[in-house]
N, C-alpha and C positions, 0 to 999 in steps of 0.2 A: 329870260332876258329879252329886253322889246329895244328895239331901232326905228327913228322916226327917220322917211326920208324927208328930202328938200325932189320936191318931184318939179317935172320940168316935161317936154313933150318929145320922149326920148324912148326907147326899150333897156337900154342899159344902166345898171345901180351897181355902187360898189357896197358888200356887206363889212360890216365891220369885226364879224368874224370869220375864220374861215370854216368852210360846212364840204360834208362830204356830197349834198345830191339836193333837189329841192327838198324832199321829204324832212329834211332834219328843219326847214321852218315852214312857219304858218302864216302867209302872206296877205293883208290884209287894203282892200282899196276902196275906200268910204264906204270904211268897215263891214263889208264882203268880203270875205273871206275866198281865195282864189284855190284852185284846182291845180293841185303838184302835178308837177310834167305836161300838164296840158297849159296853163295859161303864164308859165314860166318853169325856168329853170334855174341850177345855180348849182356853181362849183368852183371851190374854193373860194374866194370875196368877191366872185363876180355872180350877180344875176343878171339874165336876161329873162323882158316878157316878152308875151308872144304878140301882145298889141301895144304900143307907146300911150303913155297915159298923158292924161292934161292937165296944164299948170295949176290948175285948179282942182284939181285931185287931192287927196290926201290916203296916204300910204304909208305906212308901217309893218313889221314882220314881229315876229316872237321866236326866238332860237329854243327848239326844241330838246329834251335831253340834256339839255344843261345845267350840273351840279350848282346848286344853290347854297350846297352846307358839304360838309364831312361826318362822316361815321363812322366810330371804329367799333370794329369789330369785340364783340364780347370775350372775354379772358376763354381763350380754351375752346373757341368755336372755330377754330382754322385746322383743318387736321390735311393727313398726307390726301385723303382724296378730291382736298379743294384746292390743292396745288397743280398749276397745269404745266412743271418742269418735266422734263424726259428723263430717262433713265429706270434703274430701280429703287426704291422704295422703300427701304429697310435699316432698321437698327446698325446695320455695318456702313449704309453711304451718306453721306453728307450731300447736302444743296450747295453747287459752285456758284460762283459770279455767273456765268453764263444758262443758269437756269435749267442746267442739269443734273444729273441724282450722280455720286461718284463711289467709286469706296476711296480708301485714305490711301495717299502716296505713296512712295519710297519710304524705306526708314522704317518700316516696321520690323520688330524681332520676334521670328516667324515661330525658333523650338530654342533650347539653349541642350549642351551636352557636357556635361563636366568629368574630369576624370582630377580623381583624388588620390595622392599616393605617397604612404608614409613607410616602405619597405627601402630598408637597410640594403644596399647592391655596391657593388665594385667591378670594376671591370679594367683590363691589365691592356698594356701597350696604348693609350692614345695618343694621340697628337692630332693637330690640327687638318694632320690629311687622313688618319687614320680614325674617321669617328665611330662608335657603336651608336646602335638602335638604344635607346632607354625608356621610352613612352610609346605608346599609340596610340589614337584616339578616333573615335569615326562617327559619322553620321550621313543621313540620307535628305540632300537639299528638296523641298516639295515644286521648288520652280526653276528653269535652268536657269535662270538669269537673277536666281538671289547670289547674293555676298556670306561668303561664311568669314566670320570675326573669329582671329584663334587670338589667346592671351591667358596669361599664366607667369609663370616662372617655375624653372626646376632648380635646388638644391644643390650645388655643386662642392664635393672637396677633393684630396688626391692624399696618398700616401707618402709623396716625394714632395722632401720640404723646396724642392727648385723649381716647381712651378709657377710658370709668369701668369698665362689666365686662362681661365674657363670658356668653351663657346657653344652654341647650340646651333646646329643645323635642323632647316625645316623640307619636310617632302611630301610632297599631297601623290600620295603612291611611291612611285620610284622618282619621282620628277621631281630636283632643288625647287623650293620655291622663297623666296624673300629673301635672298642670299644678298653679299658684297659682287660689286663688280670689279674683279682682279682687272681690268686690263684696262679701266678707267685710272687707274694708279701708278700698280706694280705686277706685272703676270708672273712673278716671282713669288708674291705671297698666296695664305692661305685663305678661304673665304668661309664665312659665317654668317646666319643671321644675328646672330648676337653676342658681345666678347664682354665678359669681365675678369677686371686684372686682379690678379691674389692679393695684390696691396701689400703693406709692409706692417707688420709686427712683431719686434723679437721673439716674445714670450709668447706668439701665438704663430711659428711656421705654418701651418698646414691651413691656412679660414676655411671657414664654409664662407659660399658665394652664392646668393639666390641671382641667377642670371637669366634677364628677361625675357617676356615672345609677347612679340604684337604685329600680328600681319593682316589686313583685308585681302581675302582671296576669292578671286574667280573660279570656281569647276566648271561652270556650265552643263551640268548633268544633273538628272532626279535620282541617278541610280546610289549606291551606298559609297560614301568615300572617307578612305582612309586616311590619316596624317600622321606620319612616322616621325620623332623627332630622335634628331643623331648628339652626341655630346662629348665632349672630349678634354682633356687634360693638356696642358702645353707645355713645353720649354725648348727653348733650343739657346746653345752654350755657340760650338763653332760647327754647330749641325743639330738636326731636327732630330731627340731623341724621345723614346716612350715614356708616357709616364700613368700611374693607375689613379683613376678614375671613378671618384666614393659619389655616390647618388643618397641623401638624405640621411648624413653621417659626417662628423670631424672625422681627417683621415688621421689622425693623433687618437694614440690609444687613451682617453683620458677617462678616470677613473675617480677623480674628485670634482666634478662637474664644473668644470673648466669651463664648460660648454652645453648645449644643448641638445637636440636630435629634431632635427626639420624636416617639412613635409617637401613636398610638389604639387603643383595644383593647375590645371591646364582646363581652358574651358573653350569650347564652341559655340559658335551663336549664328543665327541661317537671319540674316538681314533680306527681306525682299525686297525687291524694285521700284 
């Protein structure tokens, strides 16, 4: 690119691009070619020379380094080593906006751990304060700061046509977790992660009840952890009485397939950060 001046008997010109140093043009004065840094300089759209020239001069420059055209690059000729972002390098990071190498965010689902279970069990006296163990399930988080996702549902029925409903308790070791807050309400009632009601059907007292689980929990530990789930049977008339407690079974002896035989299915899932 060429600039004609309007010379005049001065040392100062304004360029009409801006340039990093004299070197980036080629200064020219009845067509003489001038000597960078010594008989001028220039930075940014200002030159100065070092002697004032006269009106009768004729001067011009040529901007040096100056893309003329565009070229793109051929299919397939850009690889990771002509990339000059930070970071590493590899099949697992992606390139961010900020021209670094990353791995992928949160949100990833690191192991999954399932527990299956289609065995017939009962268990006698429950109630809503009184619940049994019926599940357990475990795994080992690989970072302390992932998410483990529990979700499932167990099978619930009872032997006593007077039950109101099913609930499940959750415990990551011995510690409740995802439970009701009694004293948000009534510190009179019972608490639960999750309650379903027997519902109503004459000709069918006893239902089975698939009653749910869905909690995001925090461990904070890589070491092995445990999840006990508690389950129980309910009713209460003019006081909190026991009632028994069928795990993957109508509690009705039925013998003309009335009914079915259901499973339980509980799964783990280690979410990282």
């Amino acid at each position: 690119m060429k600039q004609d001046f309007s010379v005049s008997a001065t040392t100062s010109y304004t360029l009409s691009q801006s340039v990093t140093s004299a070197n980036d043009i080629a200064l020219f004065i009845n067509n003489v070619r001038q000597e960078p840094t010594f008989a001028y300089s220039a930075s940014g759209t200002s030159l100065t020379l070092t002697a004032a020239t006269a009106s009768t001069d004729d001067m011009y420059c040529i901007y040096l380094g100056r893309a003329v055209g565009t070229i793109n690059p051929a299919s397939g000729s850009v690889g990771l080593a002509q990339l000059s972002a930070t970071g590493t390098k590899n099949s697992s990071t992606f390139l961010r906006g900020d021209n670094s190498f990353a791995e992928a965010g949160g949100g990833k689902l690191l192991q999954v751990v399932n527990v299956h279970n289609n065995d017939y069990a009962t268990y006698s006296n429950t109630n809503v304060d009184s619940k049994v163990q019926v599940f357990t399930a475990s795994i080992t988080p690989s970072a302390t700061d992932s998410k483990i996702l529990l979700t499932g549902f167990i099978s619930m029925s009872s032997t006593n046509s007077s039950v109101q409903s099913y609930g499940i308790e959750l415990l990551r070791g011995s510690t409740v977790i995802g439970t009701g807050d009694a004293s948000s309400w009534n510190s009179g009632v019972g608490t639960a992660h999750s309650i379903v009601a027997r519902g109503d059907n004459a000709s069918y007292s006893k239902p089975d009840r698939a009653v749910p689980i869905h909690f995001l929990d925090t461990p904070s530990t890589t070491s092995a952890t445990t999840y006990n789930f508690k389950g129980y049977a309910n009713h209460f008339g003019s006081s909190l009485s026991n009632s028994t407690l069928v795990i993957n079974g109508g509690g009705y002896s039925y013998n003309n397939k009335e009914t079915g035989v259901p499973t339980s299915n509980i799964t783990l899932m280690e979410i990282g950060a």
